[in-house]
C-alpha positions as CSV (number, residue, x, y, z in Angstrom):
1,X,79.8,85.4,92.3
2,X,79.3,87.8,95.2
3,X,82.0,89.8,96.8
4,X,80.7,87.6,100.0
5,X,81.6,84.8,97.6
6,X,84.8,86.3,96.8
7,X,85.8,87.2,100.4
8,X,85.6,82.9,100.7
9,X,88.7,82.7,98.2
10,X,91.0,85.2,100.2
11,X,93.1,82.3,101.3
12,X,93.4,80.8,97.6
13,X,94.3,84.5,96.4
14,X,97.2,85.3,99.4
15,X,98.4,81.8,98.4
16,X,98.9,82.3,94.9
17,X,101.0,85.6,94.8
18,X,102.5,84.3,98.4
19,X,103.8,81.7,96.2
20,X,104.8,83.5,93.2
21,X,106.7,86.4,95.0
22,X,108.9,83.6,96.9
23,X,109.7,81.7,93.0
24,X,111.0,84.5,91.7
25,X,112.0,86.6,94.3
26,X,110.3,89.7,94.2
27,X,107.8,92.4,95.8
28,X,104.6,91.6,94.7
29,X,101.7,94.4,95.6
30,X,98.6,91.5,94.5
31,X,96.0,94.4,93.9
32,X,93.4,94.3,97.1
33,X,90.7,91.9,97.4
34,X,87.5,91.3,99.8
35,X,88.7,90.4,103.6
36,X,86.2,89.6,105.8
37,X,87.4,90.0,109.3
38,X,84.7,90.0,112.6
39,X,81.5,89.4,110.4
40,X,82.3,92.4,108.3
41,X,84.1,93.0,104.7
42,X,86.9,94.9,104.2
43,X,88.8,96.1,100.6
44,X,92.4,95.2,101.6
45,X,95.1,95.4,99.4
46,X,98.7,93.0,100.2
47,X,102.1,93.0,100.1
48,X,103.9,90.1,99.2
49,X,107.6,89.6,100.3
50,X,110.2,86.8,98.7
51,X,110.3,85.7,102.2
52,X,106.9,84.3,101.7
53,X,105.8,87.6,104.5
54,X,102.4,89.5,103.7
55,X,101.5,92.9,104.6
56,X,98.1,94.5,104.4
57,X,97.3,98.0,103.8
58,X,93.0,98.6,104.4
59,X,91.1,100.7,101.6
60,X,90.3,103.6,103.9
61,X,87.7,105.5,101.8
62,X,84.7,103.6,100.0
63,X,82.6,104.8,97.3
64,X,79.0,105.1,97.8
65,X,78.2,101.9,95.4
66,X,81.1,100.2,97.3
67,X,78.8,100.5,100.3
68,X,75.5,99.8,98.8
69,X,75.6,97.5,96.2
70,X,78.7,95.2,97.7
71,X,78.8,95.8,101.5
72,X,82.3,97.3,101.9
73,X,83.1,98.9,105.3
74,X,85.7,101.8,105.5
75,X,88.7,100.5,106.6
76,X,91.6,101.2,109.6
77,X,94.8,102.3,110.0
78,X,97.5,104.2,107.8
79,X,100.9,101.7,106.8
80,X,104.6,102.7,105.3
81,X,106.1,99.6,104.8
82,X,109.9,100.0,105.2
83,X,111.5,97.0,102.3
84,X,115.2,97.1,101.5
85,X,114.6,98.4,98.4
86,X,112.3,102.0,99.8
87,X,109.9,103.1,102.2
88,X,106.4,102.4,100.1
89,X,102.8,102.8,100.9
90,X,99.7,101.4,99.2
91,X,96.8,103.8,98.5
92,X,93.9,101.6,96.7
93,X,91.8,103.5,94.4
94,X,89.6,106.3,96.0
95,X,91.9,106.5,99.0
96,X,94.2,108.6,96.5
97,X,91.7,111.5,96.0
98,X,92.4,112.5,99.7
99,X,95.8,114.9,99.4
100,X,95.8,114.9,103.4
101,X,96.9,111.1,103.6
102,X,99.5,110.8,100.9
103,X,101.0,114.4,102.8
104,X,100.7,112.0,106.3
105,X,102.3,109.1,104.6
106,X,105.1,111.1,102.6
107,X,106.0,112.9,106.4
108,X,106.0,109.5,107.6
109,X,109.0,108.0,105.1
110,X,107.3,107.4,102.0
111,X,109.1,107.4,98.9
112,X,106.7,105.5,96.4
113,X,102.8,105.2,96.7
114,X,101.2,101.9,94.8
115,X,98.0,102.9,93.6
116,X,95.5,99.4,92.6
117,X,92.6,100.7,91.2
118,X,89.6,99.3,89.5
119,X,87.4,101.8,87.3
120,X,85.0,101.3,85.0
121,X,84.9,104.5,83.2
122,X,86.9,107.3,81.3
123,X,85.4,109.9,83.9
124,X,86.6,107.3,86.8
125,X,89.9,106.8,85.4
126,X,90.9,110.1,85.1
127,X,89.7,111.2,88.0
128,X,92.1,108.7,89.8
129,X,94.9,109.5,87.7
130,X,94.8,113.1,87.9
131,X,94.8,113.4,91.6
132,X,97.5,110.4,91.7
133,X,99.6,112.8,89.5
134,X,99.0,115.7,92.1
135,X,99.9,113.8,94.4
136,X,103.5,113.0,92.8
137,X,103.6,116.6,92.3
138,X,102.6,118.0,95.8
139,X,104.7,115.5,97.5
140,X,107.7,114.7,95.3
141,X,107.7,111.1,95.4
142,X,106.6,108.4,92.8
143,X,103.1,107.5,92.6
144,X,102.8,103.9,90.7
145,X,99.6,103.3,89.2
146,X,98.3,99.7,88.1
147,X,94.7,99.1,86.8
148,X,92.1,96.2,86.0
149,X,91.0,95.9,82.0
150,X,88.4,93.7,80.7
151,X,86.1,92.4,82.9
152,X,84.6,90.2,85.6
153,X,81.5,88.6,84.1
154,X,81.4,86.3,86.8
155,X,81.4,88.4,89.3
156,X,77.4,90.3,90.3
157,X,77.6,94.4,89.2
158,X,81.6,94.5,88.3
159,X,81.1,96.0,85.1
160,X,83.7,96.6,82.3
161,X,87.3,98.5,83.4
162,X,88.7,101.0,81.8
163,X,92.4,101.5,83.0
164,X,95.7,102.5,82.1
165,X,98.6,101.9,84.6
166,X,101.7,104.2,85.0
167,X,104.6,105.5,86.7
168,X,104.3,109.0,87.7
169,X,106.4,111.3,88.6
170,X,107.0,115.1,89.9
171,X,107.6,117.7,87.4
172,X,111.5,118.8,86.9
173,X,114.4,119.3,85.4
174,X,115.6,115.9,86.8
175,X,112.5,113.6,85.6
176,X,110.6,114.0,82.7
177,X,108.6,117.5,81.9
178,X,105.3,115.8,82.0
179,X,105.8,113.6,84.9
180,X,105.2,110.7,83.2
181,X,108.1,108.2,83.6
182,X,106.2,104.9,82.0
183,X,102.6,104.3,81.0
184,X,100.4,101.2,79.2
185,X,98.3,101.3,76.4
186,X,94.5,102.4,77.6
187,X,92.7,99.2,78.1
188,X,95.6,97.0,77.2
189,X,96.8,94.6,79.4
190,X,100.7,95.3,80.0
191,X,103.8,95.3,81.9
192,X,105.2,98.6,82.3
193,X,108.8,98.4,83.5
194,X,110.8,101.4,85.2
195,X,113.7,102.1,87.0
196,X,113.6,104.6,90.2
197,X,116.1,106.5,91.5
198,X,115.0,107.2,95.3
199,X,118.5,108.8,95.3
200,X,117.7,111.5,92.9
201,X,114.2,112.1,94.4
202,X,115.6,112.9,98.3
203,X,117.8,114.9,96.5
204,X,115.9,117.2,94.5
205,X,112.8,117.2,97.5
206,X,115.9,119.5,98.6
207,X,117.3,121.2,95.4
208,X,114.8,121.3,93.3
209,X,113.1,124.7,91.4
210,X,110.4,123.8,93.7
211,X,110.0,122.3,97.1
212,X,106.3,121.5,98.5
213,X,107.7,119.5,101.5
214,X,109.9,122.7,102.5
215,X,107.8,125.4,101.1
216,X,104.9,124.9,103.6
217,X,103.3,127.6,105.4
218,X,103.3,126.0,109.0
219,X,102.6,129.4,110.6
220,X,99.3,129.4,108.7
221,X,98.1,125.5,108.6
222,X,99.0,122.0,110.6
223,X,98.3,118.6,109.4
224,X,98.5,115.8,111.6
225,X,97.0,112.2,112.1
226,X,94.6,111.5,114.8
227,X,96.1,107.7,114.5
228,X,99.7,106.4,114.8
229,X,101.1,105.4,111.4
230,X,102.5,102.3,111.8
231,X,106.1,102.2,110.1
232,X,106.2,98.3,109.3
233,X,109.4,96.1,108.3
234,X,108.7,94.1,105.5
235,X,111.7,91.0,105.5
């Protein structure tokens, strides 16, 4: 199939994990899939509530063979989504490699960035992972990431993934030393189960041997987003 092709099933996908997060109650984050919205397709990945709700969060950055070889367009609009459990925001894949919107979404609330990602090798992986784990680090929050194996062999140029997911963490005396709080197996396909404590982490953004939030020279530097970031309710 095509990712045109793809984009046709949207509705079958939403249903499924629509379905799914209302049977047992949960928050499901359903990976992204191909949206096509006003002739155009988007990389959009969704939030799915118990209360049969979904949220959408755009892939905002797109890879050069995103573009060429499957049509993707850059997508819109920066999202924490406040649920009763956290403030969360969804980052897919590349869209971690850019430290200025994590810092955006962290000022904005965030507590936990989900990370889907899809990469098909080592040098792709790590490259995602390494800047998700700066990003834990340079923002104190948790930076969940959850990754594709195998492969699609239905599905035109989607070659074989190589992925590991995991739940990262800053470094600190009050999580562990190498900011790794949970991980698979490379290229095993498994549920990695972890507790958070968002408790803990506003705490130690405060106490900790190290504060990025606080530490920042804003007498040398300013960040700031040329676009509101929409702070949505999830129920």
């Amino acid at each position: 199939r095509s990712v045109e092709e793809l984009a046709n099933m949207a509705d079958r996908y939403q249903e499924v994990f629509r379905q799914k997060a209302m049977q047992h109650g949960m928050y499901i984050i359903g990976g992204s899939h191909p949206i096509r919205r006003n002739g155009k397709i988007y990389n959009v990945a969704h939030l799915f509530s118990p209360a049969g709700n979904i949220y959408t969060q755009d892939k905002l950055h797109i890879t050069p063979f995103e573009r060429r070889v499957w049509g993707i367009e850059p997508g819109e609009g920066l999202r924490v989504f406040d649920t009763p459990l956290g403030r969360i925001a969804i980052q897919v894949c590349y869209d971690i490699e850019f430290p200025e919107v994590t810092r955006l979404l962290t000022l904005a609330g965030s507590e936990v960035i989900f990370v889907p990602f899809s990469t098909d090798e080592k040098k792709s992986y790590f490259r995602v992972r390494y800047a998700a784990h700066a990003r834990a680090v340079e923002n104190y929050l948790y930076v969940i990431l959850a990754g594709n194996v195998g492969n699609l062999p239905t599905v035109r140029s989607y070659l074989i993934n190589y992925g590991q997911s995991a739940v990262l963490t800053p470094s600190d005396f009050s999580f562990p030393l190498h900011g790794i709080q949970g991980e698979a197996e490379p290229n095993v396909e498994t549920v990695v189960i972890s507790e958070l404590d968002l408790s803990s982490l506003a705490q130690q953004r405060d106490t900790a041997s190290v504060r990025p939030l606080y530490d920042r020279r804003l007498d040398l530097f300013e960040l700031r987003a040329k676009q509101k970031i929409d702070v949505v309710r999830v129920e």
